[in-house]
C-alpha positions as CSV (number, residue, x, y, z in Angstrom):
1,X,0.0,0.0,0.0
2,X,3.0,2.5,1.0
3,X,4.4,1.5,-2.6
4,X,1.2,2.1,-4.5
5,X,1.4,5.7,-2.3
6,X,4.7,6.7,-3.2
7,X,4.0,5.8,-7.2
8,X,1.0,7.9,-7.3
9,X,2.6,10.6,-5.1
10,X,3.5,13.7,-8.0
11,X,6.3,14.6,-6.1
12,X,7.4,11.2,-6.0
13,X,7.1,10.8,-9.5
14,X,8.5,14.2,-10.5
15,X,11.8,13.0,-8.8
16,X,11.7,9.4,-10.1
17,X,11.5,10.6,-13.7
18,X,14.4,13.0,-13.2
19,X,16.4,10.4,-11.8
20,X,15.3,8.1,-15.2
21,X,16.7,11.2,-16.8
22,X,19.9,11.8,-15.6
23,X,20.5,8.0,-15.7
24,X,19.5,8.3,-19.3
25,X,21.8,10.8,-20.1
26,X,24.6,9.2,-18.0
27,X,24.2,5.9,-20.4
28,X,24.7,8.6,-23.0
29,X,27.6,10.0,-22.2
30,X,26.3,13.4,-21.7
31,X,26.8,15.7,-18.6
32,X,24.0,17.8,-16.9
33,X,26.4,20.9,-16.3
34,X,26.4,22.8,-19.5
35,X,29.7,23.2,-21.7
36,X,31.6,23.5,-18.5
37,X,31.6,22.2,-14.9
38,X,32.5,24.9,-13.2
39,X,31.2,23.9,-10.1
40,X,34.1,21.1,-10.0
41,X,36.3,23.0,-11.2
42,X,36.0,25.2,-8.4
43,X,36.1,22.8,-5.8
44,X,39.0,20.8,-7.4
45,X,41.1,24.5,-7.7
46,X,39.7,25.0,-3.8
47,X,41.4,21.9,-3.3
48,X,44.3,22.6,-4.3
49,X,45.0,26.2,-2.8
50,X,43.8,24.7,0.6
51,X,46.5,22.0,-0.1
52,X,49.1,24.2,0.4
53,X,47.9,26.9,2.2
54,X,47.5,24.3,5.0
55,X,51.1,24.3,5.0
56,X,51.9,27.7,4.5
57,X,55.4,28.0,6.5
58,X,56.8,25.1,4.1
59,X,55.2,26.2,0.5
60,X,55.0,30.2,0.9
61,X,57.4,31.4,4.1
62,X,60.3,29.7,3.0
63,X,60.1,30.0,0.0
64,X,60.8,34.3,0.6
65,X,63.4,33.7,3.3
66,X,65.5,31.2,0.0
67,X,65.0,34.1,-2.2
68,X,65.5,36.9,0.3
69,X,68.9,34.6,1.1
70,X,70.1,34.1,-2.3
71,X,69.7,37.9,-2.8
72,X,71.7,39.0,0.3
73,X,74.4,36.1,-0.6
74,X,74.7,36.6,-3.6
75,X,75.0,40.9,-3.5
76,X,77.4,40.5,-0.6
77,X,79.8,38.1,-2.3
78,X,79.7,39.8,-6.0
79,X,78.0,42.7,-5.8
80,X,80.2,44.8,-4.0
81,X,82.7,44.4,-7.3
82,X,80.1,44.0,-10.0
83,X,79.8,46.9,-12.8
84,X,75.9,48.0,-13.5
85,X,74.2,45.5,-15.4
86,X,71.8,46.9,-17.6
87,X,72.1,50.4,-15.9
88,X,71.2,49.6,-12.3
89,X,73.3,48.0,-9.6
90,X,73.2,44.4,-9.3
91,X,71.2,43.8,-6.4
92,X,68.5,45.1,-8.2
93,X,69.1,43.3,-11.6
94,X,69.1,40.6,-9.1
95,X,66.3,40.8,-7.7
96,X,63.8,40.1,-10.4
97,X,65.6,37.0,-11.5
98,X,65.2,35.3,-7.7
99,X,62.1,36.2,-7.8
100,X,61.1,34.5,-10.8
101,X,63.4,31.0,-10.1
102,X,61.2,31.2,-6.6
103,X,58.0,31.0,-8.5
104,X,59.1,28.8,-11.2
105,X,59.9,26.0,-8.7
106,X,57.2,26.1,-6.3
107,X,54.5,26.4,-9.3
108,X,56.2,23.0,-10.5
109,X,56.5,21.7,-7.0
110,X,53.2,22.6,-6.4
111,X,51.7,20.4,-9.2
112,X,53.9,17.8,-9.1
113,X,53.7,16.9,-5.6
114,X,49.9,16.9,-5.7
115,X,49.6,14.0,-8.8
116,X,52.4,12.4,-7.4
117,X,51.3,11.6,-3.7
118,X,47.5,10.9,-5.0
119,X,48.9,8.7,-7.1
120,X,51.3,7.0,-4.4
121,X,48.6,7.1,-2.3
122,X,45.4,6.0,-4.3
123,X,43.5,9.1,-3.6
124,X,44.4,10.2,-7.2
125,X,41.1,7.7,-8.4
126,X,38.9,10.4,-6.2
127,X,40.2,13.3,-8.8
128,X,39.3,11.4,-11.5
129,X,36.1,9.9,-10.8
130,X,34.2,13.0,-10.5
131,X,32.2,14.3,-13.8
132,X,34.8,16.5,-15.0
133,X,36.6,15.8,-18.3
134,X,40.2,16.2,-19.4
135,X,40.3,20.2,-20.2
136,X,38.5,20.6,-16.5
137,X,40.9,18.3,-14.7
138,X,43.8,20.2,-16.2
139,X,42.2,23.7,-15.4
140,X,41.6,23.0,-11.8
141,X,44.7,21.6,-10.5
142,X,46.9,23.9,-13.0
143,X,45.8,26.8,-11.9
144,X,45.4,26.0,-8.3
145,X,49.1,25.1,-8.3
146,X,49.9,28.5,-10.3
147,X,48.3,30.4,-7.4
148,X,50.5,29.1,-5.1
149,X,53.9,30.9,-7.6
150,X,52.4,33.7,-7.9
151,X,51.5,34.2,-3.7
152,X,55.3,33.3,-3.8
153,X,55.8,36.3,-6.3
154,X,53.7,38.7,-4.5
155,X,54.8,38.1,-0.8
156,X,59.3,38.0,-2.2
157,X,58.4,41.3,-4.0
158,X,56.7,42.8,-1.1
159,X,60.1,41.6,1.3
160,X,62.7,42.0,-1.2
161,X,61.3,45.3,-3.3
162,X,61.4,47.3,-0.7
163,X,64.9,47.1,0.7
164,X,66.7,47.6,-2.3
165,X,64.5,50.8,-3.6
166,X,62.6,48.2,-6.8
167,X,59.1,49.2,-8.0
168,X,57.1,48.2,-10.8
169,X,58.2,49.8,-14.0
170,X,55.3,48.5,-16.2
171,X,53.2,46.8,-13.9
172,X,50.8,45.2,-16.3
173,X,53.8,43.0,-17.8
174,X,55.1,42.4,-14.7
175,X,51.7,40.9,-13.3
176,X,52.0,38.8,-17.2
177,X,55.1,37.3,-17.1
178,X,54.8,36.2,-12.9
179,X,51.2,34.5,-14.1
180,X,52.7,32.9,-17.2
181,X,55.6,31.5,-15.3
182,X,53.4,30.2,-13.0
183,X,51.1,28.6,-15.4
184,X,53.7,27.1,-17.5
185,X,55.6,25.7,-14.8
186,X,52.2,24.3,-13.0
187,X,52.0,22.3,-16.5
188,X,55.2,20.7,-16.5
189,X,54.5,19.9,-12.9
190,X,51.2,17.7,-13.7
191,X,53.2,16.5,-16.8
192,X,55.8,15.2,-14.4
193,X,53.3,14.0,-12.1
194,X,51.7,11.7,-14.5
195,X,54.6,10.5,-15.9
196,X,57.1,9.6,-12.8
197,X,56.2,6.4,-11.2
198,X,58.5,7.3,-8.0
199,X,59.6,10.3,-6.5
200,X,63.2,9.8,-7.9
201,X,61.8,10.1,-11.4
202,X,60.2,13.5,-10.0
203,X,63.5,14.6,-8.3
204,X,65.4,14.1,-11.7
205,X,63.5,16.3,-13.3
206,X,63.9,18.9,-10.9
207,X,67.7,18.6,-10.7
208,X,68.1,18.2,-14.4
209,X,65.6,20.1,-15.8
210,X,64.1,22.8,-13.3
211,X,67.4,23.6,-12.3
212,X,69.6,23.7,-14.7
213,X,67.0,25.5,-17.0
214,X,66.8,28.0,-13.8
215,X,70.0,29.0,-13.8
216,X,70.8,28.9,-17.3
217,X,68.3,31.6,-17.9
218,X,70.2,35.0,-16.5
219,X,68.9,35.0,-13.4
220,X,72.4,35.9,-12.2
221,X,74.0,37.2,-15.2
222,X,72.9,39.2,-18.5
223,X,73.0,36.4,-21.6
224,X,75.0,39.1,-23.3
225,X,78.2,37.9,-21.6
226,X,77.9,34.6,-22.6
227,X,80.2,32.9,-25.5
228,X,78.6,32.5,-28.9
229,X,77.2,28.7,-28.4
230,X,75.8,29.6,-25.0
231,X,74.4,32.6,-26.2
232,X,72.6,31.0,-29.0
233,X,71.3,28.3,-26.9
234,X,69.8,30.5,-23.7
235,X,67.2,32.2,-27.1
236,X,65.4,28.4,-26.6
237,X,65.6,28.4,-23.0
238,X,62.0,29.5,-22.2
239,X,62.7,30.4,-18.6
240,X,65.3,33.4,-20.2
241,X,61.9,34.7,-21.5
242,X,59.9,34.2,-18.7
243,X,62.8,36.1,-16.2
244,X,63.8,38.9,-18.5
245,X,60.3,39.5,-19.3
246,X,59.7,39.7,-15.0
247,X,62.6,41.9,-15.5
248,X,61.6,44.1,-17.8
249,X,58.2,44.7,-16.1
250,X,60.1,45.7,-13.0
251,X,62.8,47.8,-14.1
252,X,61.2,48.9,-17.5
253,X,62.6,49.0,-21.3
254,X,65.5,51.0,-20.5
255,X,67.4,48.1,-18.3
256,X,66.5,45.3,-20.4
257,X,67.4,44.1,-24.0
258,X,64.2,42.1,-24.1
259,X,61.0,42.7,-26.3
260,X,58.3,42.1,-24.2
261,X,56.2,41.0,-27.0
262,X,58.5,38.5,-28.2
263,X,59.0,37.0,-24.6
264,X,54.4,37.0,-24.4
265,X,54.4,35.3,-27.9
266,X,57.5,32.4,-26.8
267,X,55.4,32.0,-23.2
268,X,52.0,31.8,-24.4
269,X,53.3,29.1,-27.4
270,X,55.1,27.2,-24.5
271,X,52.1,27.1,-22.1
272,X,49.7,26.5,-25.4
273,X,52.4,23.2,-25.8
274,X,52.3,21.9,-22.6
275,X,48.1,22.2,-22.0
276,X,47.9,20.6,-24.7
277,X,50.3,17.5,-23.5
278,X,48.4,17.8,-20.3
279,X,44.8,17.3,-21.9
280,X,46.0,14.2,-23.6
281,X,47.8,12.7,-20.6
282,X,44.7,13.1,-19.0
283,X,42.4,12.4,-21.5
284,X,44.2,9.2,-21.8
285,X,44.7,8.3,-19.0
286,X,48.3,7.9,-19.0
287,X,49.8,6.2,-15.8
288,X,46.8,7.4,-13.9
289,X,44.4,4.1,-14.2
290,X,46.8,1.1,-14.2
């Protein structure tokens, strides 16, 4: 009697046929969240910013004091007998460049990390069950890892700036080149992710990639100086874009030899490159579902 109730109850109904119709749809293959789920792509991105802000001493403190170090180390032990580079003292050609290595590494790290211990862990089946396809997976933990570079960038510009008389010279590249950094480097960190099987395979390509890429790029030096073959080389180093691009937005076009359009046209092809990589890792399901 309670059955025969229920059935003929509208409300009852109303709810049983929309169930039928989302199952329908499911069996389909079709999603009930328009062209976009932004709803999980929120909560995914939410995820990941309360990831690290959890830990905030370890992925956004220390990361200033290492740059705020590598400034003061590096001033007193060269700077006292360095020319100008570029026009301005060295401290504050250096200054740009640390800050810029600090947001290139903890975007990666950032990324990395995340794929890497889900995966390690088996929680990673939990980001992937959801209803949220390739291009939304990739959104949500890219840019949720690129906030955490460029919180690095804001918080070493607002400790370092300061003491050595820095502003922004052309802000609105600035604010470009520190979210592009992060971006791109927060795509090379899920690519890792996906693709190491062990943390040793993600260490490598921080010490033989990140790194060497890093400090290859004139963070500590103008490319000018460099011999012919080096010189060459650092033009298809995107992180040399990436810093003297930062550069340039903080010191402006007088101290740096860089076209800012060129640098926006090599970033945006790099980051276009790598998202694209990413989708299809995901999309596949690379590593992720054996």
């Amino acid at each position: 009697m309670g059955l025969i109730t229920m059935a003929n109850d509208p409300q009852n109904s109303k709810s049983l046929s929309t169930n039928t119709a989302y199952e329908s749809d499911f069996a389909r293959g079709q999603r009930r969240f328009g062209h976009v789920n932004w709803l999980g792509v929120g909560m995914l991105f939410r995820r990941e910013v309360t990831r690290f802000l959890k830990v905030y001493l370890q992925t956004l403190l220390a990361p200033v004091a290492t740059a705020l170090l590598f400034l003061t180390v590096f001033t007193l032990a060269l700077g006292q007998n360095r020319a100008a580079v570029y026009g301005v003292p060295f401290a504050q050609f250096l200054a740009p460049g640390v800050v810029m290595m600090t947001v290139i590494q903890n975007a990666f790290a950032n990324t990395s990390s995340s794929i890497m211990i889900a995966k390690v862990q088996g929680s990673i089946y939990d980001t992937l069950t959801p209803p949220l396809s390739a291009g939304e997976l990739t959104a949500g933990i890219v840019f949720g890892g690129a906030s955490r570079g460029v919180l690095v960038a804001l918080f070493s510009c607002l400790c370092l700036f300061p003491v050595i008389g820095l502003g922004l010279a052309a802000p609105l590249w600035a604010i470009f080149y520190a979210v592009a950094g992060a971006v791109l480097l927060a795509l090379l960190g899920v690519a890792t992710g996906i693709w190491a099987t062990k943390f040793d395979q993600m260490a490598a390509v921080t010490n033989f990639v990140i790194l060497p890429l890093s400090f290859l790029s004139g963070t500590f030096y103008a490319t000018e100086t460099l011999p012919a073959p080096w010189r060459t080389l650092s033009d298809f180093n995107p992180f040399h874009y990436l810093i003297e691009g930062f550069r340039y937005g903080v010191l402006g076009p007088e101290h740096s030899p860089l076209n800012p359009w060129v640098g926006a046209l090599v970033s945006l092809g790099a980051i276009a490159g790598m998202w694209i990589l990413c989708w299809r890792l995901f999309a596949t399901g690379y590593r992720l579902k054996s």
